[in-house]
N, C-alpha and C positions, 0 to 999 in steps of 0.2 A: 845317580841313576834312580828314577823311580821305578815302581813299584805296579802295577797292575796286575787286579783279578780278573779274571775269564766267568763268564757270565754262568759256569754252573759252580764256581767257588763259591759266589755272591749269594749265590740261590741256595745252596747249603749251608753258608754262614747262618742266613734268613733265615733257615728251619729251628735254628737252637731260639729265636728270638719271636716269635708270632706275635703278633699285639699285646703288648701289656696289657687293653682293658677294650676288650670286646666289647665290653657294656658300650662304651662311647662308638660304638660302631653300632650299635644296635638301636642306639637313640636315633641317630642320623640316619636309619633304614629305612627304606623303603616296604611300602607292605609284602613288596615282591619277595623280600630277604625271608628266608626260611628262618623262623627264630631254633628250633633244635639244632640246624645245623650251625646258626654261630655257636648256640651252647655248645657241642661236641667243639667246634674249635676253641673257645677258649678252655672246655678241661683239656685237651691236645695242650695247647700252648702251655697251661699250668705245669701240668705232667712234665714237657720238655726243659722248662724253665727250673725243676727239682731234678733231673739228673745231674749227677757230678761227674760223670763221664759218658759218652756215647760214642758209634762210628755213623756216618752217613755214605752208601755207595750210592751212586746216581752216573746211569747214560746221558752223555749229552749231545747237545748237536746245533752248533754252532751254525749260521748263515751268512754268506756274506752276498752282495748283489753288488755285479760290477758297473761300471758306468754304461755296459752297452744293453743293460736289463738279465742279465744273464746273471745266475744265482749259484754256488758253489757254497756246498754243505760238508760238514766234516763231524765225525761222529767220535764220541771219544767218552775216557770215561772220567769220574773223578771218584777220590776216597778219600774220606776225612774222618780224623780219629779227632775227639775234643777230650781232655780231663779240664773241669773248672777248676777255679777260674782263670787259669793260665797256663796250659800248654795245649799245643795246635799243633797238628800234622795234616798236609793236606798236598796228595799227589794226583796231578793232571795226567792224564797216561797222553792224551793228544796232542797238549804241547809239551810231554817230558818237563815237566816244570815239579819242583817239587819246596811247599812252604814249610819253613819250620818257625813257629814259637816257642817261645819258654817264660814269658811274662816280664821279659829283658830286651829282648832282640825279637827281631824277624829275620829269617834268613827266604829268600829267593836263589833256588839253583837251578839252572837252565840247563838241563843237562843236553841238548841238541848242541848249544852253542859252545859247551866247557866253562860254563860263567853262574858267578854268584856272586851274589851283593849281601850283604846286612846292614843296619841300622837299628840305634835303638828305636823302642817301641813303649804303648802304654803297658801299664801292670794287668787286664784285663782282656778277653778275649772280646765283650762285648766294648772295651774301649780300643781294642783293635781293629774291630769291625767300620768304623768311625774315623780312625786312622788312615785305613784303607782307602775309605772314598776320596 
């Protein structure tokens, strides 16, 4: 059984990891690119990249568009606790989906469906992330 993330798991894994080296974004900019504002993102991303634990809550709101153009939204939330570098918790309220890590496993539980799966996993939450895709 595989495994899929929901597009604001993905985007909160994302927060723990912003670009390693802004500078190489700052070379390739454009004059348009405010240079303070990548500074303030790469001290962000430094900052994030030294906690050894954090939570993320985030609203979301998923789209889907059906074959007849017609578009159906669902709004939901997510909450993800991290300790580095290896355990993860992370609950979908939308899809009732709830992940666990421990730097061993992954577990996926569905709770709508009564179903959960595991598999091992890397030792690392940023080689989880990797895993995932």
């Amino acid at each position: 059984m595989g495994l899929q993330m929901g597009t604001g798991l993905a985007l909160a894994l994302g927060l723990a990891w912003l670009a390693p080296s802004a500078q190489a974004q700052t070379a390739a900019a454009t004059p348009a690119i405010d240079r303070e504002a990548i500074a303030a993102l790469t001290r962000m991303g430094t900052y994030l990249r030294s906690l050894k634990a954090y939570q993320v809550a985030a609203r979301t709101t998923d789209e889907d568009v059906l074959d007849d153009g017609r578009k159906i939204q669902r709004e939901g939330t997510v909450d993800l606790l991290a300790r580095m570098p290896d355990a993860l918790r992370v609950e979908q309220a939308n899809d009732e989906r709830l992940y666990l890590y421990d730097g061993k496993n992954v577990t996926l539980l569905a709770k709508r469906a009564n179903m959960y799966a595991t598999v091992a996993a890397p030792p690392t939450i940023r080689q989880l992330t990797r895993f995932m895709h």
